[in-house]
C-alpha positions in Angstrom: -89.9 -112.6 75.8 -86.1 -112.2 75.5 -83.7 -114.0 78.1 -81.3 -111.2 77.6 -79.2 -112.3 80.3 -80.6 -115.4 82.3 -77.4 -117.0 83.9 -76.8 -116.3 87.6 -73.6 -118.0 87.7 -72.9 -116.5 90.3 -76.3 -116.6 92.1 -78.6 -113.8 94.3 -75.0 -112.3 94.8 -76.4 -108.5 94.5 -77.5 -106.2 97.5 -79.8 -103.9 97.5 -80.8 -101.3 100.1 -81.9 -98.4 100.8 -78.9 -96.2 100.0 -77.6 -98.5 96.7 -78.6 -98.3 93.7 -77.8 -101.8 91.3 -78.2 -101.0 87.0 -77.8 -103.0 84.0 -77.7 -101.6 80.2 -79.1 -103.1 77.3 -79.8 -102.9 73.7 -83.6 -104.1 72.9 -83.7 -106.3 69.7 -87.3 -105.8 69.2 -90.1 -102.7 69.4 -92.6 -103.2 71.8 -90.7 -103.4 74.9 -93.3 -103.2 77.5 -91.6 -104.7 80.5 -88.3 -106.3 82.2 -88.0 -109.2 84.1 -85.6 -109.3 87.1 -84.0 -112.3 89.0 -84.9 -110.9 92.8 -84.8 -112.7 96.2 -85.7 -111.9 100.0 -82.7 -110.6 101.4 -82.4 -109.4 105.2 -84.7 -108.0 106.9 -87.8 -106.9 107.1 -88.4 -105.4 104.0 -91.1 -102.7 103.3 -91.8 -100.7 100.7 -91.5 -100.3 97.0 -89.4 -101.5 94.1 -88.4 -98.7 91.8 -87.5 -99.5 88.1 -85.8 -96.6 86.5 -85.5 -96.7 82.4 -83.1 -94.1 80.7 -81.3 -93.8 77.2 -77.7 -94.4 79.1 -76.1 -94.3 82.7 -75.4 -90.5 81.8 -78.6 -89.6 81.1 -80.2 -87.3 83.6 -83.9 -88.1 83.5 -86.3 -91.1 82.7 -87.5 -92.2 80.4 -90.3 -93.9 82.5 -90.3 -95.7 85.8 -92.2 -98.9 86.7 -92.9 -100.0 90.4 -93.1 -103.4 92.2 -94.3 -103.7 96.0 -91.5 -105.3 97.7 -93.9 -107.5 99.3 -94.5 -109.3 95.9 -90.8 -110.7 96.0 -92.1 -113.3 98.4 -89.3 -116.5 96.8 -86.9 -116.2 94.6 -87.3 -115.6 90.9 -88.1 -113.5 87.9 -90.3 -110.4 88.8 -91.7 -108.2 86.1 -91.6 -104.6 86.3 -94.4 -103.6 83.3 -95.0 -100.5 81.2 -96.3 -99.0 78.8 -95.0 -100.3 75.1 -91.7 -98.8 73.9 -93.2 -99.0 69.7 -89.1 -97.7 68.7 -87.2 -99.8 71.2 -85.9 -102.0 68.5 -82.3 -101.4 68.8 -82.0 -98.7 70.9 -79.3 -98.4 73.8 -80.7 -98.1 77.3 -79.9 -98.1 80.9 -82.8 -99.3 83.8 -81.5 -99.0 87.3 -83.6 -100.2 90.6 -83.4 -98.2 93.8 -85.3 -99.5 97.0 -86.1 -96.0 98.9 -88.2 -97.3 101.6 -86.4 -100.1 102.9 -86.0 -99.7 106.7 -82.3 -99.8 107.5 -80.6 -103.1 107.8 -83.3 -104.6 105.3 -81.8 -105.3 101.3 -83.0 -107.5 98.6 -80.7 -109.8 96.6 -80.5 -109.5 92.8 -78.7 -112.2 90.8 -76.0 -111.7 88.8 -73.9 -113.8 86.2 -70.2 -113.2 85.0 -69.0 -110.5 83.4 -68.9 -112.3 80.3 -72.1 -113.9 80.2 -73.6 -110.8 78.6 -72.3 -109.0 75.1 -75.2 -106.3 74.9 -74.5 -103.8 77.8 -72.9 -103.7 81.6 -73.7 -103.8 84.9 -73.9 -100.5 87.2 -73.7 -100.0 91.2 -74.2 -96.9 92.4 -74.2 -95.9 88.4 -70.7 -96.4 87.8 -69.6 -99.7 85.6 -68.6 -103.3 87.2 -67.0 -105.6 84.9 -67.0 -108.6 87.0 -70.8 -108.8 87.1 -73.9 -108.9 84.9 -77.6 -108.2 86.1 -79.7 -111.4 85.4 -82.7 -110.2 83.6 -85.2 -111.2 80.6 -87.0 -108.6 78.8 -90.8 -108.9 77.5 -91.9 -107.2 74.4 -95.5 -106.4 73.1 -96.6 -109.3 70.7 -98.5 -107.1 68.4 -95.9 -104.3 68.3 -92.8 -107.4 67.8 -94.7 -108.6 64.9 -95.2 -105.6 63.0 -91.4 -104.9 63.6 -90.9 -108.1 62.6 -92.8 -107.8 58.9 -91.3 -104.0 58.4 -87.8 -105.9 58.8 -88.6 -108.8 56.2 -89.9 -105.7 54.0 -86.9 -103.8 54.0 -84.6 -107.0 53.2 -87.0 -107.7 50.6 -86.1 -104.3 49.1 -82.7 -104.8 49.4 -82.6 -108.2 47.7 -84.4 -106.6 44.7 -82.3 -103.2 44.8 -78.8 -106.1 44.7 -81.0 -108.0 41.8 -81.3 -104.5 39.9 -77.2 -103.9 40.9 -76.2 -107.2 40.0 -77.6 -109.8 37.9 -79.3 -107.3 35.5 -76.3 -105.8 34.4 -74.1 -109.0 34.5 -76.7 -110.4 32.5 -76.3 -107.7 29.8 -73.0 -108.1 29.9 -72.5 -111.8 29.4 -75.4 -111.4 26.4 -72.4 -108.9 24.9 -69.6 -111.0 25.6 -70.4 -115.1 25.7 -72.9 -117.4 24.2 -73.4 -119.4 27.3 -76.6 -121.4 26.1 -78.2 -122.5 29.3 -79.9 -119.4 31.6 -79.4 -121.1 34.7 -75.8 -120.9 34.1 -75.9 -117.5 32.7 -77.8 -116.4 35.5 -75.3 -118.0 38.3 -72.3 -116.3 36.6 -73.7 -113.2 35.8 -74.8 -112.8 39.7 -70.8 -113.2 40.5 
């Protein structure tokens, strides 16, 4: 799990009805995103229905990517209510924009959504009615498959790896050469400290 964006500063300060929709970009730091966590309370009413998650690649974007449901009877207290789906395996570092809309609420019935500062949150924005509000930032964590995370995670320490050797090859091979050509500096571990720069 990722707490993305866990401070409500400003507490269950977001409203959500039937004709409002509340958003929040992101950038996922790992593959396997399989689900996004939500700070959600009661809110007035009686409230009926469901919950719909809505994942895209940006707010301009005109279809989704996939959408994940939550009954609205689950948000019982407040808290941190999952929306699952099926793994992302590329999510790692990719943009995206999620975006909950409440269809069936009866009129007069909203849920709250917390919500931190503006500047509690680097990574993305917060959307109402898909349009940008700098004051605010959607409190949310995001879950990623363990498997998936892992795998990402070895690929990664693979490629830097790789790149250590490939500045090895760039580097301290051919400053070693030509330190051999130009110095007699007796002790290697010396040689090889300056000839790495």
């Amino acid at each position: 799990m990722d707490n993305a964006q866990p401070h409500m500063g400003l507490g269950f300060a977001g409203i959500l009805d039937a004709s409002h929709t509340l958003g929040q970009t992101f950038v996922a730091h790992h593959a396997g995103l399989e689900g996004i966590e939500i700070a959600l309370s009661p809110g007035e009413g009686q409230a009926e229905g469901e919950l719909i998650l809505h994942l895209r690649a940006s707010p301009d974007s005109p279809s989704d990517i996939l959408t994940a449901t939550l009954p609205v009877k689950a948000i019982g207290k407040p808290g941190f209510h999952r929306f699952s789906f099926p793994p992302l395996p590329d999510s790692h570092s990719h943009y995206y924009y999620f975006f909950l809309e409440a269809p069936d609420l009866p009129e007069g019935a909203s849920l709250k959504v917390g919500l931190g500062p503006g500047n509690a949150f680097t990574d993305g924005g917060f959307y109402r009615q898909h349009q940008p509000v700098d004051e605010y930032q959607m409190a949310f964590r995001l879950v990623y498959h363990p498997g998936l995370m892992a795998l990402d995670l070895i690929k990664a320490s693979f490629v830097g790896t790789g790149l250590l050797l490939a500045a090895f090859l760039l580097y301290v091979i051919p400053g070693w050469a030509l330190l051999t050509l130009i110095t007699r500096i007796p002790i290697w571990g010396e040689k090889l400290g300056v000839a790495a720069g």
